[in-house]
N, C-alpha and C positions, 0 to 999 in steps of 0.2 A: 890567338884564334877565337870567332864569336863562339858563344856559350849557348847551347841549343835552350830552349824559353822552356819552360818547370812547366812539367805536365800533372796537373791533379789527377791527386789518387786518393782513394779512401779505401777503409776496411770494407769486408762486406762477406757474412757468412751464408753458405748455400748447405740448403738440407736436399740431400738424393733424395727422389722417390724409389730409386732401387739402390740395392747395395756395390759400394763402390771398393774397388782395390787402393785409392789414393792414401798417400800414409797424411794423417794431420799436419796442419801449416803447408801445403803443398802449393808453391806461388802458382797462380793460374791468370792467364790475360784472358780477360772475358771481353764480349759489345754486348754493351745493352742497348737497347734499341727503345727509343724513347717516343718515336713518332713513326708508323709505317705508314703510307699510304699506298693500298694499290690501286691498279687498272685506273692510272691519271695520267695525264698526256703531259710529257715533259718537253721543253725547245731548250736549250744551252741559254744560261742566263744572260751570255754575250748579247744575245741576239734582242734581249730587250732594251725596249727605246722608253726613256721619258719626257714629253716636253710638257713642262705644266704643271696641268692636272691630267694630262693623257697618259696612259700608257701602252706603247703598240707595239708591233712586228713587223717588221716588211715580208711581204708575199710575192712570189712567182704567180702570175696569173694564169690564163690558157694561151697566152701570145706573148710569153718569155717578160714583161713588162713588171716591173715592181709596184707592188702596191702596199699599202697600207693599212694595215688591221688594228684595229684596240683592243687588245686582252685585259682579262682581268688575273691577277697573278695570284695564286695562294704562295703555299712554301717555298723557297730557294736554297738548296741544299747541296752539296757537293759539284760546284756551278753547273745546277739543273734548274730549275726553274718550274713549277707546277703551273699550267694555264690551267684558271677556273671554268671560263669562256671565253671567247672570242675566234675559241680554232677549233676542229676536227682533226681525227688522224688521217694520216696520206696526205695533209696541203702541205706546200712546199714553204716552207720559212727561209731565209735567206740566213746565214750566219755568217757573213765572210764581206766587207768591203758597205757595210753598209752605214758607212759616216759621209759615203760618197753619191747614198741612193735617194733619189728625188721619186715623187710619183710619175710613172710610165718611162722609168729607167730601163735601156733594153738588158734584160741576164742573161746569162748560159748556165743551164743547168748541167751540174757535175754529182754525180752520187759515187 
């Protein structure tokens, strides 16, 4: 049977700010969270296109037709994806079939 891949671990001592019931050595799984970012607009990193030096999204227009936007990407995280610019929230990003889509491909939108 495969052998599940050796996940790092290190020591690492926590002082309460209040008084705790925990008896010493007590194993505990923590997340530490290394990076937050909030109120940032994320799209599924599927959905990002590179050709080049470009890098885009295809978009639902107002007449169902796809089109083509150039984002600029920060983080990609838990395949999300952070747009720095190039979108606003509520446009419709395509995630589905689009190795298929050309500009002014007709879609149907599905939520």
């Amino acid at each position: 049977p495969p052998t599940a891949a050796p996940v790092p671990t290190t020591n690492v001592r926590l002082n309460f700010i209040a008084p705790t019931t925990l008896p010493l050595d007590t194993p505990l799984q923590i997340n530490i969270v290394v990076n937050e970012r909030r109120d940032v607009l994320v799209v599924p990193a599927d959905a990002i296109q590179r050709v080049d030096t470009q890098t885009f999204v295809w978009m639902a227009d107002a007449n169902n037709q796809a089109t083509r936007r150039e984002v600029r990407i920060g983080y990609i995280s838990n395949s999300q994806a952070e747009v720095v610019s190039g979108l606003s929230a509520g446009e419709l990003v395509i995630v589905t079939g689009i190795a298929e889509l050309a500009e002014g491909t007709r879609v149907v939108i599905g939520r």
